[in-house]
C-alpha positions in Angstrom: 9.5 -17.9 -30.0 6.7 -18.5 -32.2 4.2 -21.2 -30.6 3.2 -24.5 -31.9 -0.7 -24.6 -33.4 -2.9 -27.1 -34.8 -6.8 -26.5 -35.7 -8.3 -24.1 -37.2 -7.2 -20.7 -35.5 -9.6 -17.7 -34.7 -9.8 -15.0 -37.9 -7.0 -12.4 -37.9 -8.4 -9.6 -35.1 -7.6 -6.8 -33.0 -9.1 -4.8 -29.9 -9.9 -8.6 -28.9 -9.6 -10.3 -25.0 -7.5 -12.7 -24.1 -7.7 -14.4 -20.7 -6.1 -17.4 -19.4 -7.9 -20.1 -17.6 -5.9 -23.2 -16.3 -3.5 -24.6 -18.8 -5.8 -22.5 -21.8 -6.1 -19.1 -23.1 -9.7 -18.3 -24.5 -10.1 -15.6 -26.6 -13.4 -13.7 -27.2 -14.6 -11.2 -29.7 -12.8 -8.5 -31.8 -12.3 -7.0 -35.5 -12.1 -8.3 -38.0 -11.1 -7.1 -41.8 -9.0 -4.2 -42.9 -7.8 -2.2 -40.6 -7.5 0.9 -42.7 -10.9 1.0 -43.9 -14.0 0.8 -42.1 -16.0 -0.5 -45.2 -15.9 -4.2 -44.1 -15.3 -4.5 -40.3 -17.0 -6.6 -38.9 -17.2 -7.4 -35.1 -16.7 -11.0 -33.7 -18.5 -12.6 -30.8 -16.7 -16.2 -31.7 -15.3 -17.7 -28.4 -12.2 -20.1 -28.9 -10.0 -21.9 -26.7 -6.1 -22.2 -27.1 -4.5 -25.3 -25.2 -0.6 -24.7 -24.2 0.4 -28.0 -23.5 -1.2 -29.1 -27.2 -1.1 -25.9 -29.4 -4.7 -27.1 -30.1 -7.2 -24.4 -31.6 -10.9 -25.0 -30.7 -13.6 -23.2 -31.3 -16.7 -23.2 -28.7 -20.3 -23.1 -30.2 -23.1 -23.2 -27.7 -26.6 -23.3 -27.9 -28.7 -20.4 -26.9 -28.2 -16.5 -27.1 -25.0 -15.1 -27.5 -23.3 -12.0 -26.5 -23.8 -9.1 -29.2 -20.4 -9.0 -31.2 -18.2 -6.8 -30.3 -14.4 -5.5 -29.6 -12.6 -3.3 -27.4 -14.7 -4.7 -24.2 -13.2 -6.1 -20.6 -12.5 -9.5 -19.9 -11.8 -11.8 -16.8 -12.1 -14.8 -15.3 -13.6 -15.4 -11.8 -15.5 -18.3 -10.3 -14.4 -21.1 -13.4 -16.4 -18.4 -15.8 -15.6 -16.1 -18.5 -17.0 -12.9 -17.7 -17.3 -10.5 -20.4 -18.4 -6.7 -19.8 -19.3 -3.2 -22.4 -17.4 -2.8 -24.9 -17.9 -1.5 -28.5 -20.7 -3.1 -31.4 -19.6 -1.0 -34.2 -22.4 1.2 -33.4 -22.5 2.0 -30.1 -20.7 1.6 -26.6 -22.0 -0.9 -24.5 -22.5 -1.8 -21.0 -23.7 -5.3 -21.1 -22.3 -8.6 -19.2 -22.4 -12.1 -20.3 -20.7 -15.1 -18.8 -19.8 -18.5 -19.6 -18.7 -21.8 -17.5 -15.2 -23.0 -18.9 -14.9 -26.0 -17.4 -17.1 -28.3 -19.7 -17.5 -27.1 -23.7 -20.2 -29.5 -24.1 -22.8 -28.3 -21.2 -22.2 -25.2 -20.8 -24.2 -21.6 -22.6 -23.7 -18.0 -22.5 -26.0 -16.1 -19.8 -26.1 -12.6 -19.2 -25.7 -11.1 -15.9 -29.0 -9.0 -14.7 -26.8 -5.9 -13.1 -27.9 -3.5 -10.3 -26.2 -1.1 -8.4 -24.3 2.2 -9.8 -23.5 0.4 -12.9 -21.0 1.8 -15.2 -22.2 4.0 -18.1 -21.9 2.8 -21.9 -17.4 2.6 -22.2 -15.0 0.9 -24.1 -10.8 0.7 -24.4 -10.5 -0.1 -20.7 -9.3 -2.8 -18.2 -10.8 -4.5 -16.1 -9.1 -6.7 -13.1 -9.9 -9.0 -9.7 -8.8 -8.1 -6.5 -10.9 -9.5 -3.4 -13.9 -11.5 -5.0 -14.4 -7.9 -6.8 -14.2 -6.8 -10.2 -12.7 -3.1 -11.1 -13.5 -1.3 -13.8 -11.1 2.1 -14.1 -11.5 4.7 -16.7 -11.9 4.6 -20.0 -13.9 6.1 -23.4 -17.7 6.8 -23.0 -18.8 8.3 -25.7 -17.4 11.3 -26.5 -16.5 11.4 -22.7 -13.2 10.2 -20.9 -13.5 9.4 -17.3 -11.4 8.6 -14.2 -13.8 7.1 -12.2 -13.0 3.8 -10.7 -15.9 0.7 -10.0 -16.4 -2.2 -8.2 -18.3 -5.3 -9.5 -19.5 -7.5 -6.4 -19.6 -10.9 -8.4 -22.1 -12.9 -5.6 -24.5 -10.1 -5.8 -24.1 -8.8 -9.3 -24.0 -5.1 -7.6 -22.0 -2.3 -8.8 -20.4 0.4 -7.3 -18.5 3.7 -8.5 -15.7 4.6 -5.7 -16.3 7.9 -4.8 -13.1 10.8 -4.2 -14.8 12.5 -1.4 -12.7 10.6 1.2 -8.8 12.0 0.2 -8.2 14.1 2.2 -6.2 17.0 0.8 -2.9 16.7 0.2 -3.6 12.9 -0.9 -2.5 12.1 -3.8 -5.7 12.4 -6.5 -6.9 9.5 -9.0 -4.9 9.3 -12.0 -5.8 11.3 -15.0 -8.2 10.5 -17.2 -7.3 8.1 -20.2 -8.1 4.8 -22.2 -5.6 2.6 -23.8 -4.0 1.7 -20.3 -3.8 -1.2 -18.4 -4.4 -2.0 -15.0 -3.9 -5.2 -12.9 -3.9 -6.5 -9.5 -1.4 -7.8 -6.9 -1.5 -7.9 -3.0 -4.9 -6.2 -2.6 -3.5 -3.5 -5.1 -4.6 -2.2 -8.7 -1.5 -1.1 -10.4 -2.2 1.4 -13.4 0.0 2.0 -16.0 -0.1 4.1 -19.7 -2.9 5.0 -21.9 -3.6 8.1 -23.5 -5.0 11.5 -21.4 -5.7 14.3 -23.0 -3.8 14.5 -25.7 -0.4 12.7 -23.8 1.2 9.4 -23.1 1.5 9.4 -19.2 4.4 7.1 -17.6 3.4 6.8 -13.8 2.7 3.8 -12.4 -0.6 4.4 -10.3 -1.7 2.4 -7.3 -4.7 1.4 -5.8 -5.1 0.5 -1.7 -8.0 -2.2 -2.4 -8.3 -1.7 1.9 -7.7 1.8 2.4 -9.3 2.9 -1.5 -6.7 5.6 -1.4 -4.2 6.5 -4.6 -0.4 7.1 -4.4 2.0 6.8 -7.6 4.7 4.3 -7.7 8.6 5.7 -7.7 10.9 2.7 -8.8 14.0 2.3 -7.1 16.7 4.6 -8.2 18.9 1.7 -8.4 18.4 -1.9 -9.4 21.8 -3.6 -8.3 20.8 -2.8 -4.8 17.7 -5.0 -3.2 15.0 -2.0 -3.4 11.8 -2.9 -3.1 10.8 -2.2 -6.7 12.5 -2.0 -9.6 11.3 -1.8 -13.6 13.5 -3.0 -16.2 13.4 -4.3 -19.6 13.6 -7.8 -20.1 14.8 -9.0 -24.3 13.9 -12.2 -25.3 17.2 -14.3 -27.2 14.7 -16.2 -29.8 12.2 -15.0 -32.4 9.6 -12.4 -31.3 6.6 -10.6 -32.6 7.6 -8.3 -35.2 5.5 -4.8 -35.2 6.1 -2.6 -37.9 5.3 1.1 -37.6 2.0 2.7 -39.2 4.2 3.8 -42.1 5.4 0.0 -42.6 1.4 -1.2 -42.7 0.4 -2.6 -39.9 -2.2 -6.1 -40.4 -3.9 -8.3 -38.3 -2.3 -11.5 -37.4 -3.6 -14.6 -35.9 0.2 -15.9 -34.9 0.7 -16.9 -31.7 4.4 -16.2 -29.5 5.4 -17.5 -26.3 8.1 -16.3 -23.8 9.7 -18.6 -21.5 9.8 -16.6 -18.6 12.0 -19.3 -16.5 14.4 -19.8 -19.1 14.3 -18.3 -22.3 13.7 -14.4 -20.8 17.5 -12.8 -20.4 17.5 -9.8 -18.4 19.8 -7.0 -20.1 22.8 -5.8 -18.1 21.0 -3.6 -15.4 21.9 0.1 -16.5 22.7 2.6 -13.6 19.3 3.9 -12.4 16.0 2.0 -13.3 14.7 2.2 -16.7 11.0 3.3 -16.8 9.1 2.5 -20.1 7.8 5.4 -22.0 4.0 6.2 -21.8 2.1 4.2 -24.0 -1.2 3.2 -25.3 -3.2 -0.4 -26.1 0.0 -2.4 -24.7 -0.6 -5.1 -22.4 0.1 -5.9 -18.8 0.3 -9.2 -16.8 1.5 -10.7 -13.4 3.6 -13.4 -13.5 4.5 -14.4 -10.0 5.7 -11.7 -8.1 6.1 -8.9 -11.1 4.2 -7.0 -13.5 5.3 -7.4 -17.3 4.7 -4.9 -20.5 4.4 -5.5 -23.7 4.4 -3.3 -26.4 1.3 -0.7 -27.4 1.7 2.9 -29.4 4.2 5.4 -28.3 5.2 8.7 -29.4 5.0 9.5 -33.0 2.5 6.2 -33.5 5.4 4.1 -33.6 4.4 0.3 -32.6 6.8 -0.7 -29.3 8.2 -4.3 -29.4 9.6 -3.7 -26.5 9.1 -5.5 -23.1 9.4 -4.4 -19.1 9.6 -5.9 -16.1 8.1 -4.5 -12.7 9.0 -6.1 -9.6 6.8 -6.0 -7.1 7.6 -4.9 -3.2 8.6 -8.1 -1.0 8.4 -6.2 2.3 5.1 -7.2 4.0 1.9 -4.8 3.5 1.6 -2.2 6.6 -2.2 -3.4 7.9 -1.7 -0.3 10.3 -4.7 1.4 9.6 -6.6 -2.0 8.5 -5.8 -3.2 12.2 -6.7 -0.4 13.8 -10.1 -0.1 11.8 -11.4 -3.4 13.3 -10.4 -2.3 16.7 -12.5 0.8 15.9 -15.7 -1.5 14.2 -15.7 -4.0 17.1 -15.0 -1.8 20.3 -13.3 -4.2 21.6 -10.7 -3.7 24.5 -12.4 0.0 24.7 -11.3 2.3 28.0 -13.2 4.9 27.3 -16.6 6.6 26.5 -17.5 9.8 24.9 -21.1 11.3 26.0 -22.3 13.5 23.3 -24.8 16.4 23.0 -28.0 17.1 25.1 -28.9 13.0 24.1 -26.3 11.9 25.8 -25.3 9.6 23.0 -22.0 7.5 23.3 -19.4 6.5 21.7 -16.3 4.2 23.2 -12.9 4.5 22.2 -9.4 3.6 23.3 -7.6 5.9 25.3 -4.0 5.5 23.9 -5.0 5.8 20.0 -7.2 8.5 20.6 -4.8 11.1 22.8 -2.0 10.0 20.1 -4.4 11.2 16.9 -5.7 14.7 18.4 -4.8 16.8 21.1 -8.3 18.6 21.2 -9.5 15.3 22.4 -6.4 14.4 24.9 -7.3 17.6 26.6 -10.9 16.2 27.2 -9.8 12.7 28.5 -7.3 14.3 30.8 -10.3 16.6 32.3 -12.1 13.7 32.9 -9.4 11.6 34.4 -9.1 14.4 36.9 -12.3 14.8 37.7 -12.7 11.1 38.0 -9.5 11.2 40.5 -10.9 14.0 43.0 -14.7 12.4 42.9 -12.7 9.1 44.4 -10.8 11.2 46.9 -13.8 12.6 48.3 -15.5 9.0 47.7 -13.7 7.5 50.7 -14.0 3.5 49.7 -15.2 3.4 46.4 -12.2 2.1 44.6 -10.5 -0.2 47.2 -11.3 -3.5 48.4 -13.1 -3.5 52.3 -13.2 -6.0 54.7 -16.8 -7.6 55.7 -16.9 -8.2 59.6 -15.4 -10.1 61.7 -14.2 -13.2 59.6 -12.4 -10.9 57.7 -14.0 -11.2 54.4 -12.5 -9.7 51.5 -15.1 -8.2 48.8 -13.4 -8.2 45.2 -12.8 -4.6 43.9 -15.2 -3.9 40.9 -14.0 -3.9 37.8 -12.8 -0.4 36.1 -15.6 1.4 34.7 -15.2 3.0 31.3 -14.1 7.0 31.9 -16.8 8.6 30.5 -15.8 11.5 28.9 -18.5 14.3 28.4 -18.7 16.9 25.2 -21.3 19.0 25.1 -20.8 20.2 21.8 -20.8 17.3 19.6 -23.1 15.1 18.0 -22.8 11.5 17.3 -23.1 10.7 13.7 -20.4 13.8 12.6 -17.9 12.4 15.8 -18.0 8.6 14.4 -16.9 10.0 11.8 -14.1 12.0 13.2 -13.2 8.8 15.1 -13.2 6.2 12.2 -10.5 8.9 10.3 -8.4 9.0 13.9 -8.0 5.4 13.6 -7.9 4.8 9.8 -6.8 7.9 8.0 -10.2 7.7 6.1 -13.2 9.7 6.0 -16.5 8.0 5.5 -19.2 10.0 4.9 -22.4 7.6 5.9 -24.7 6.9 3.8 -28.1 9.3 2.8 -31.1 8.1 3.9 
């Protein structure tokens, strides 16, 4: 239905943000003017709040600097703040962050954010989403280039990081393509990307993101959604009024309605076909979590047709596997460790636990079960040196000593390349340490 609204509304716009903060949507930036000719565009950098329970329109205006105008840039909230990052001035691609308080209009000011780090070149037409007091950043245009790389924003120290590749392995499944124009949101320590444009086609998969493990895989839907699968995509219809989008040939304007869906009561699922419907690849739709799902909303598809249509994407409700995650710590702390490796001419070492370690590689099984012999024949001719004796006459009973750890020698290796070989036994994951 089309929602209730009093004030003065923000400017007709596109390639704007739209975040929601408590019971408020704010809305930041834009174009403005004719969409068909670039004459008089004009970028916004106008910040106004939208109140649900009201309908109210309200423009903020703060003191101080602002951020430069500009449209097709990443928005999200985190911390009570408005963050705002790149973008597009009408000019030139930025890579700029500002942020500003929401929780008082009368106190607070824009400030940008002094970035360090592997920050993100010049991009616009991305997403940006939370997941784990971090911000991602995934693809996107920069410049004349289109890139797939994927980075992390650490808000407390305002330190960027690109996620290197070097860690699949082969036969992982690679990033996705790529794009711009898609979105990409987060759920259960996951980034789920979907759509946008790479070279030159609309792509369908769903793509998702192990925040923990920083490996890829691409989502298959359950083949049917009458049975409880784990995940499911369908199209949901709404029974009132909804946005109309004419195609390019129609003439498409800007619009400064605003339309609600009543996702409680007022969404009706259509009669579940056969298998699960997947939306068609797509570009500048949008993409939210609501609960426990993922919904889609209209963007381009094929022939530049404008989609009204809307999907649902229901997320897994089996618990997340910590497998590796669990085993991980057990490999970063050392504790309950039963065994130590001696490495090279240094004599370097390096505990580990027998039963993961003769389960991962057989190389290394070989090695414990050398030593486990060795360790067995130097106690046979060691008459006493694993059993409890008795201390004179009044019978005294000395304790056994506790079980050392089996050290376990290897000539050939060195420490730095086996840690590494050891943190992928126990986590599936190579980690190449750092240079220098």
């Amino acid at each position: 239905c089309r929602a209730f609204t009093t004030g003065t509304p923000p400017a007709p716009r596109y390639h704007h943000s739209a975040v929601v903060y408590g019971s408020s949507m704010f809305v930041f930036g834009g174009y403005t003017g004719d969409i068909y000719s670039n004459s008089n565009l004009k970028n916004k950098n106008d910040l106004f709040e939208y109140k649900f329970a009201t309908g109210q329109w309200t423009e903020w205006k703060t003191e101080g600097r602002l951020p430069v105008a500009r449209s097709a840039h990443g928005a999200t909230v985190y911390s009570d703040k408005l963050w705002i990052f790149a973008g597009y001035d009408g000019n030139a691609r930025l890579n700029d962050m500002w942020t500003i308080g929401l929780q008082d209009r009368e106190l607070t000011c824009w400030e940008e954010i002094e970035q360090s780090g592997e920050i993100p070149p010049s991009c616009c037409n991305f997403p940006v989403a939370v997941c784990k007091d971090k911000m991602f950043v995934f693809s996107g245009q920069s410049g004349a280039k289109i890139t797939n790389n994927l980075f992390q924003f650490e808000f407390k120290e305002k330190i960027w990081t690109r996620i290197p590749t070097e860690h699949l392995l082969r036969g992982s499944p690679p990033p996705p393509q790529r794009r711009y124009g898609h979105t990409m949101v987060a759920f259960d320590r996951h980034l789920y990307v979907f759509g946008g444009a790479a070279d030159n086609t609309l792509p369908n998969e769903l793509h998702c993101y192990d925040v923990d493990s920083q490996t890829w895989e691409v989502i298959q839907p359950s083949p049917d959604s009458e049975v409880s699968h784990p995940e499911v995509a369908e199209r949901v219809s709404a029974p009132e009024e909804a946005p109309f989008l004419p195609s390019e040939e129609c003439g498409f304007k800007k619009s400064r309605d605003v339309f609600g869906l009543d996702f409680g009561i007022t969404a009706v699922k259509q009669p579940a076909p056969a298998d699960s419907e997947l939306p068609s690849g797509r570009l500048f739709h949008a993409a939210a979590v609501i609960s426990d799902a993922m919904y889609i909303f209209g963007g381009t598809v094929d022939n530049n047709i404008r989609s009204g249509e809307m999907y649902r994407f229901q997320f897994s409700c089996y618990p997340k596997c910590t497998l590796h995650e669990d085993y991980g710590r057990l490999w970063e702390n050392r504790q309950f460790s039963d065994l130590e490796f001696v490495l090279g001419e240094k004599e370097e070492r390096v505990r580990g636990h027998t039963a993961i370690v003769t389960a991962r590689c057989k190389w290394l099984k070989k090695k414990i079960i050398q030593a486990r012999e060795r360790l067995k024949q130097q106690d046979i001719e060691d008459e006493g040196h694993a059993t409890c004796q008795k201390d004179g006459i009044g019978g005294n009973v000395k304790l056994c000593r506790l079980q050392p750890l089996l050290e376990v020698p290897i000539r050939e290796a060195e420490a730095q390349p086996f840690e590494v070989l050891m943190q992928f036994l126990y986590t599936d994951k190579i980690k190449y340490p750092r240079k220098g």
